[in-house]
ZAZA-243460 format. One line per 3 residues: their letters; for each residue x, y, z of N, C-alpha, C. Coordinates in nm, 2 decimals, padded with zeros to 4 digits. Layout:
A	X Y Z X Y Z X Y Z | ...
# end
This chain:
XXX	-03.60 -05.19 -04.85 -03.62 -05.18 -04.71 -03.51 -05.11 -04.64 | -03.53 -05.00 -04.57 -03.43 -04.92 -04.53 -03.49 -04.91 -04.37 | -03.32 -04.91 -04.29 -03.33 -04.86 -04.13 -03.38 -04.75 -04.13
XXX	-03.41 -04.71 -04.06 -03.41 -04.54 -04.01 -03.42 -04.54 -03.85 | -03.39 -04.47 -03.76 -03.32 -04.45 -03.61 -03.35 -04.29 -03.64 | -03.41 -04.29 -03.46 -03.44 -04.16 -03.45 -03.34 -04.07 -03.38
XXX	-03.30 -03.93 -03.37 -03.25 -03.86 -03.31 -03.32 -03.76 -03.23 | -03.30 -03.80 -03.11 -03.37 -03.72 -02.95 -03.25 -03.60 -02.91 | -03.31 -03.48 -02.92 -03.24 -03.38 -02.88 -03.25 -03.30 -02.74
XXX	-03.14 -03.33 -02.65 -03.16 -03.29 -02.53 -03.12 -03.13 -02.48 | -03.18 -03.09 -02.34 -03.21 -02.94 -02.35 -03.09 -02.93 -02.43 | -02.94 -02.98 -02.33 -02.78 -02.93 -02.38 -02.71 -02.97 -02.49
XXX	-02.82 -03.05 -02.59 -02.73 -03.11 -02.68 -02.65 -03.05 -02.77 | -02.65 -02.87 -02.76 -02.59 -02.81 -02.87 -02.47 -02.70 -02.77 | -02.40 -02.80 -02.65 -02.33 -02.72 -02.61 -02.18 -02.73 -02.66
XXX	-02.16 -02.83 -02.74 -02.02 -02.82 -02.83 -02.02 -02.70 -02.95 | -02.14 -02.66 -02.93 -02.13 -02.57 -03.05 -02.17 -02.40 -02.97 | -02.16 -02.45 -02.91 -02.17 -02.30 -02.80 -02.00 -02.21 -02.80
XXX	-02.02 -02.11 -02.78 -01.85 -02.03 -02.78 -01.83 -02.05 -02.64 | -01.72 -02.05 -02.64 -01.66 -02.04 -02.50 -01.60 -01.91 -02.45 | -01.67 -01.85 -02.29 -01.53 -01.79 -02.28 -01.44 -01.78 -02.27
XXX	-01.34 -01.75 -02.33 -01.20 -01.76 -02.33 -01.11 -01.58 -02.30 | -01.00 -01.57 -02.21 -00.99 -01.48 -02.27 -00.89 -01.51 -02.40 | -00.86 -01.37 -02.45 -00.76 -01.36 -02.61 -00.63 -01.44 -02.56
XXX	-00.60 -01.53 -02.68 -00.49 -01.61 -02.70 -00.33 -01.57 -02.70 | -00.35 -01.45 -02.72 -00.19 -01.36 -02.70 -00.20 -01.31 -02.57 | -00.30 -01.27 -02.50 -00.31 -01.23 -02.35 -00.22 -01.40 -02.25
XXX	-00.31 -01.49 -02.27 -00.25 -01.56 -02.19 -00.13 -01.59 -02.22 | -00.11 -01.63 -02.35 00.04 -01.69 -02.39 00.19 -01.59 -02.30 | 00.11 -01.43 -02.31 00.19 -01.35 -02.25 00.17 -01.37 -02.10
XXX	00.08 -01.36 -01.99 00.10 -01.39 -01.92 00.14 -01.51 -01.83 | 00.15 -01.59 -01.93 00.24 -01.74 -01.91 00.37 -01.72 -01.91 | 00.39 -01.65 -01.97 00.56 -01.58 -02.03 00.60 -01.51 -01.92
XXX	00.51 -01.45 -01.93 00.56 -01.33 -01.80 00.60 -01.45 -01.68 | 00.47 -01.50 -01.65 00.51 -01.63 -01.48 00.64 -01.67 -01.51 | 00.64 -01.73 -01.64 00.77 -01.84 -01.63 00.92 -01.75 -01.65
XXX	00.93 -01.61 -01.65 01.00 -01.50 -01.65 01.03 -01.51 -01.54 | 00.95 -01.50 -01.44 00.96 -01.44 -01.35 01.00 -01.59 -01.24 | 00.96 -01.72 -01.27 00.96 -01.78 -01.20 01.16 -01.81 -01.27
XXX	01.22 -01.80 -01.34 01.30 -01.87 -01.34 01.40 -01.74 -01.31 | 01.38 -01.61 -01.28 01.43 -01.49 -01.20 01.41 -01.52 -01.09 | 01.32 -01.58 -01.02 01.35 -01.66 -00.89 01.47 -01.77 -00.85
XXX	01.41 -01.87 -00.94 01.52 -01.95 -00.96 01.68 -01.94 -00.97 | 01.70 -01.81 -01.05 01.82 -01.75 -01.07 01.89 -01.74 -00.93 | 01.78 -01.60 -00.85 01.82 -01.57 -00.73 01.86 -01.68 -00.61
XXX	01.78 -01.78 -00.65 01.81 -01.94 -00.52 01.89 -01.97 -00.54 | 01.95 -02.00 -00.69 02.11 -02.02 -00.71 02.18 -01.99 -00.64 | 02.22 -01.82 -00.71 02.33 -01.72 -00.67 02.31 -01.73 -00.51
XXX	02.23 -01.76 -00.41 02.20 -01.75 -00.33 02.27 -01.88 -00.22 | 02.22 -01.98 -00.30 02.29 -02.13 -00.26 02.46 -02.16 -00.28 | 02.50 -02.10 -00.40 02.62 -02.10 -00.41 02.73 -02.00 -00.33
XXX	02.64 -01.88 -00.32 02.75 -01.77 -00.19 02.73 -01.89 -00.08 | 02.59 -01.95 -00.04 02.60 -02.02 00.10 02.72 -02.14 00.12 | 02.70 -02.20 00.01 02.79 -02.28 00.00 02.94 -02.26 -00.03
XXX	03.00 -02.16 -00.10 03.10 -02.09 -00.04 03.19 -02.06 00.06 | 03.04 -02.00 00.14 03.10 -01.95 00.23 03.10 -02.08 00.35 | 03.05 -02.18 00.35 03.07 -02.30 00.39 03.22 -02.37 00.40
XXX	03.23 -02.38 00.28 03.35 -02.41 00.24 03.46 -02.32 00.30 | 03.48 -02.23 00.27 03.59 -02.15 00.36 03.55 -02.18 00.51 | 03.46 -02.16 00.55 03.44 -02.23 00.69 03.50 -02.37 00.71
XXX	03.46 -02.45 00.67 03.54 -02.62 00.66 03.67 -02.59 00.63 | 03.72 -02.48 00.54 03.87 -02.48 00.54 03.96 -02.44 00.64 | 03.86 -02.33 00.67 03.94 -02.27 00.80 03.98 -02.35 00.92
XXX	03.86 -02.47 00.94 03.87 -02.54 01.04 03.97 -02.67 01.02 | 03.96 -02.71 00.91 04.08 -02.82 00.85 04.22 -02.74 00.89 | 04.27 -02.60 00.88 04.37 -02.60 00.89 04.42 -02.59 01.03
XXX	04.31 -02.56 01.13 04.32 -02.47 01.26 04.34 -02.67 01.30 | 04.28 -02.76 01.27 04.34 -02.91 01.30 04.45 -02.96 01.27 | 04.45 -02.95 01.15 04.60 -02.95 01.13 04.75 -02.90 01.22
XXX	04.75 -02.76 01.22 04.79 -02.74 01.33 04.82 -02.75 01.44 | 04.66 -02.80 01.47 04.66 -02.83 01.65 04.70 -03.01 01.64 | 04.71 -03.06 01.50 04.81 -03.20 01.46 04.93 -03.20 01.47
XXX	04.98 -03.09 01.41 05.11 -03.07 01.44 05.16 -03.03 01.58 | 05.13 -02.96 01.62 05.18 -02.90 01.75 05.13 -03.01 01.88 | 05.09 -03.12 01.87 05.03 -03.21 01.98 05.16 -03.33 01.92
XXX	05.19 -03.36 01.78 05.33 -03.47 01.72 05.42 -03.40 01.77 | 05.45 -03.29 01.79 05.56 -03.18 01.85 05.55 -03.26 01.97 | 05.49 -03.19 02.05 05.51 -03.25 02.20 05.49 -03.36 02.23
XXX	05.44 -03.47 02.13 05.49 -03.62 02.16 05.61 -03.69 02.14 | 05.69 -03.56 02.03 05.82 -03.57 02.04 05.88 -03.58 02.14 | 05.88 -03.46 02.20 05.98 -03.37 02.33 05.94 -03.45 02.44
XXX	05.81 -03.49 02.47 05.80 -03.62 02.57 05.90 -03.73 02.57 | 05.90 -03.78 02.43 05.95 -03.91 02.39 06.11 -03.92 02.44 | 06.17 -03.75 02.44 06.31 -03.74 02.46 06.33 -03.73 02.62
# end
């Protein structure tokens, strides 16, 4: 005595076996290459970009630390000469 079970085939049942379009495998791989080329030549640029900003920041905050300093010194000066 043996089972047997039927199999019903629907319109799309043979779409795993269908091709796909795809395009060629070296095409994309290269144009993934190319993006991520290109995106980390951006990247590059935001760098070099962030670090002159920040630089030139910095010499700015220096310039102004010393222009206080100064104006620290020369204000102890004349709380000296008061004092006398």
């Amino acid at each position: 005595d043996q089972s047997c079970f039927e199999i019903t085939l629907f319109q799309n049942a043979d779409k795993e076996n269908r091709p796909i379009a795809t395009p060629p495998l070296e095409t994309s791989l290269a144009e993934e290459l190319s993006a991520i080329k290109q995106k980390l030549e951006r990247l590059r640029t935001d760098k070099e970009k962030t670090e002159k900003m920040l630089k030139d920041r910095e010499a700015l905050l220096d310039e102004k630390m010393k222009e206080m300093e100064e104006k620290s010194e020369i204000q102890k000066n004349l709380e000296i000469q008061v004092d006398r």
